[in-house]
N, C-alpha and C positions, 0 to 999 in steps of 0.2 A: 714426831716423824711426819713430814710432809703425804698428801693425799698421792696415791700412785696416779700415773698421768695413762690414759687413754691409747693402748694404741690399735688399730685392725692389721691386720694378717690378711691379705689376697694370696690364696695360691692357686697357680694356673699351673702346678706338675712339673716335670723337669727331671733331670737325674735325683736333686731333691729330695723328689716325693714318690719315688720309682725302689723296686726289689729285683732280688735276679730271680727268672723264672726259668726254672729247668727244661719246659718244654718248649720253649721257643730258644733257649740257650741265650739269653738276653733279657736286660733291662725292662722292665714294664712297667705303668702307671698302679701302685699299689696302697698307699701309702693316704690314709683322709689327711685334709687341713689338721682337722681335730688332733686325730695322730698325733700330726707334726708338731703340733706347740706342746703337748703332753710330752713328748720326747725330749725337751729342754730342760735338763736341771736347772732352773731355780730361775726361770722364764716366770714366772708367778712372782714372785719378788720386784721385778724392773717395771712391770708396767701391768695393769686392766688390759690383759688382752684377748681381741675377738675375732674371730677366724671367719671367713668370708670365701667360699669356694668360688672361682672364676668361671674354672676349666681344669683337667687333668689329663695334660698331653704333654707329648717330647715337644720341646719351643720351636723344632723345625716346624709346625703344626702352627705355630704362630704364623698369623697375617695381618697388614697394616688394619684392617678393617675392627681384626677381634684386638688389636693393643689401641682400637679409639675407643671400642666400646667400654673397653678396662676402667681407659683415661677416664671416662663419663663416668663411671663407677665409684674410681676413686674419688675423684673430684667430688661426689656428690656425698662419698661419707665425712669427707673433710670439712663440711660446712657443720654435720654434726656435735651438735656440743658437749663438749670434753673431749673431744675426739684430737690429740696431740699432733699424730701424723700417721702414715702409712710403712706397711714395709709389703714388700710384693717375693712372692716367692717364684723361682722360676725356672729355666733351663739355662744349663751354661750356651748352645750355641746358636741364639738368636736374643740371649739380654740385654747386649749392646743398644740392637736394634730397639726393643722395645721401651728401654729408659730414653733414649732420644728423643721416639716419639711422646712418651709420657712428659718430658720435660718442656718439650716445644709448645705442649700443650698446658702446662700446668704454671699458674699467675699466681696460688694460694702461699703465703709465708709459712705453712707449717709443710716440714718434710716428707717426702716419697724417698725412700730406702729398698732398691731392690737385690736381693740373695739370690745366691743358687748353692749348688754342691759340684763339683767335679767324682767325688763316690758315692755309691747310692746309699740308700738306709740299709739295706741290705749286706752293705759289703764292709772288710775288717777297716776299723778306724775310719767313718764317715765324717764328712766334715760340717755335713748339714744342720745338725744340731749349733755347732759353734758359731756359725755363720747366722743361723737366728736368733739365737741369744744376743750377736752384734748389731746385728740390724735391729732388731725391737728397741737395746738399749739408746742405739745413735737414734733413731725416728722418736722417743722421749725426752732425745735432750735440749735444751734449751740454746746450746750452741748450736743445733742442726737448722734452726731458724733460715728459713731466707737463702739456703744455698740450693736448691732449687731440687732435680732427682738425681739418687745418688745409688751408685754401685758400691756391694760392699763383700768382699770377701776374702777371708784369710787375714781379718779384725784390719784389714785396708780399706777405706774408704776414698772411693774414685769420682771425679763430676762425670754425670751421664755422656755429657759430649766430647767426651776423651777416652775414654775406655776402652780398651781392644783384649780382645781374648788369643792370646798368644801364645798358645800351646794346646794341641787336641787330649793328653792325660794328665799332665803334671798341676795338683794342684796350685799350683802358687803360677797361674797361669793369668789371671790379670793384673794389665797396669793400662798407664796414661805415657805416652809417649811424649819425650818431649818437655810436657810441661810438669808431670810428676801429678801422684795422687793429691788429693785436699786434707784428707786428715788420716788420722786411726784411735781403732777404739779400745784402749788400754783395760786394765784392769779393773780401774776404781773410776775411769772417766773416759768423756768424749774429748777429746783434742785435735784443732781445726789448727794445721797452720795455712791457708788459703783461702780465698772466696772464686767461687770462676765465674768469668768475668765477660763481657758479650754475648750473656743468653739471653734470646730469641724466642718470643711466646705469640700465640696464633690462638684465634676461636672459631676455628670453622667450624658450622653445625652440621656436614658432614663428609664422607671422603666421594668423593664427585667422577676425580680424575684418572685414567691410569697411565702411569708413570712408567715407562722402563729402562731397566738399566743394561748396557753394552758396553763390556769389557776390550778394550786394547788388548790384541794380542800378536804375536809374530802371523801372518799371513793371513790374517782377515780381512774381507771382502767388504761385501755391501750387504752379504745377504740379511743380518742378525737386524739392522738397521730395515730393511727393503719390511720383510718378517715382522716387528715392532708397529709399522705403521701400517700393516694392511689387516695388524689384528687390532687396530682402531685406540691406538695408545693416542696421548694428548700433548707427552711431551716423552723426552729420552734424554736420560742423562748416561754421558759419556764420560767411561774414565779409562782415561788415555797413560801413557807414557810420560815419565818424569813430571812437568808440569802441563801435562796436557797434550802432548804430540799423540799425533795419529799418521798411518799410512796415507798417503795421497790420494790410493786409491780408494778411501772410505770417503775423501771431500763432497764426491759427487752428488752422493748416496744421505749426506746430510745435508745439501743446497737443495735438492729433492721432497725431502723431509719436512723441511723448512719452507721451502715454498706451498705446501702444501696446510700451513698453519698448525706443523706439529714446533 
């Protein structure tokens, strides 16, 4: 029997790694790293794996800052030897965001896999457990090579840069629009029928800039824009209307902006 292959566990908390607590009538951070791999049957079997605490918070608690520090993190156990690949455990409603970032940042050929749960450990039929188990085994395998970071849940495997979380309860709330998932992870294997394709990697040594974002909407001004750059942002991205349309009344308010070297 072959040597089992190396993997680490990052978890940064999430519904995941959360219980229900009676006195707040809600979700809490309860839940160690440690916990959670002990909570996988036969996680011990698929790979050497090593638990690595981040942070344990809801992912709306996520900010670009603490998903570059992750990236650094990750990145630097990845150079580690025998170290296979990553899996990141996480919150469903900012993991998009934060495989993105992970991805745009990450040039290493061995894979980043990140999880979450839509029900917590706590509640009947959790799905966190299953979701680890898939992730460890795709971050082992030797077909996860080379496809850069990857979303994985409900034994679906998604490329970071396609993902959207499409429903606030039901689990079987992600996919890839459009271009469809990259693989799924079976019973006895990993199976990739895609590569994705136009990813984009960056080495800044660190985040500098602040960026904001202003949504299009039915009767919006100038002000969100005016607001944006008087609290000293560097640049704004605009997301407008079908392919970009904005009110006329916002043009001004961006030639403003713009002249001004945002």
């Amino acid at each position: 029997m072959s040597e089992k292959k190396k993997v680490i566990v990052f978890t940064t908390g999430g519904t995941i790694a959360m219980k229900f607590d009676p006195k707040v009538n809600g979700l809490v951070p309860a839940v160690s790293g440690a916990d959670l791999a002990a909570a996988v049957p036969g996680l011990d079997k698929l790979a050497d794996v090593e638990v690595r605490e981040f942070s344990n918070h809801a992912s709306c608690a996520m900010t670009p800052q603490k998903m570059f520090q992750l990236s650094q993190m990750i990145e630097e156990a990845l150079k580690e030897e025998g170290v296979a690949g990553a899996v990141v455990t996480h919150g469903t409603d900012t993991v998009e965001e934060t495989a993105y970032m992970l991805d745009i940042l990450h040039k290493s050929e061995k894979p980043i896999v990140l999880t979450a749960a839509m029900r917590g450990a706590g509640d009947t039929s959790p799905d966190g457990p299953a979701n680890i188990y898939c992730a460890v085994k795709t971050a082992a395998s030797e077909e996860a090579k080379g496809k850069g970071v990857m979303v994985l849940l409900n034994e679906i495997i998604h490329a970071a840069g396609q993902v959207r979380k499409t429903h606030s309860a039901n689990p079987d709330t992600f996919a890839s629009p459009w271009w469809g998932p990259i693989g799924y992870c079976d019973v006895d294997r990993v199976v990739f029928r895609r590569t994705p394709l136009d990813r984009h990697t960056y080495s800044p040594k660190e985040l500098t800039a602040r960026v904001d974002i202003v949504t299009g909407q039915t009767g919006i001004g100038r002000d969100y824009i005016d607001f944006a750059v008087a609290q000293g942002c560097k640049g704004i991205v605009l997301e407008g209307f079908g392919r970009g349309n904005l009110p006329a009344i916002v043009e001004p308010a961006i030639k403003d902006a713009t002249d001004k070297g945002v």
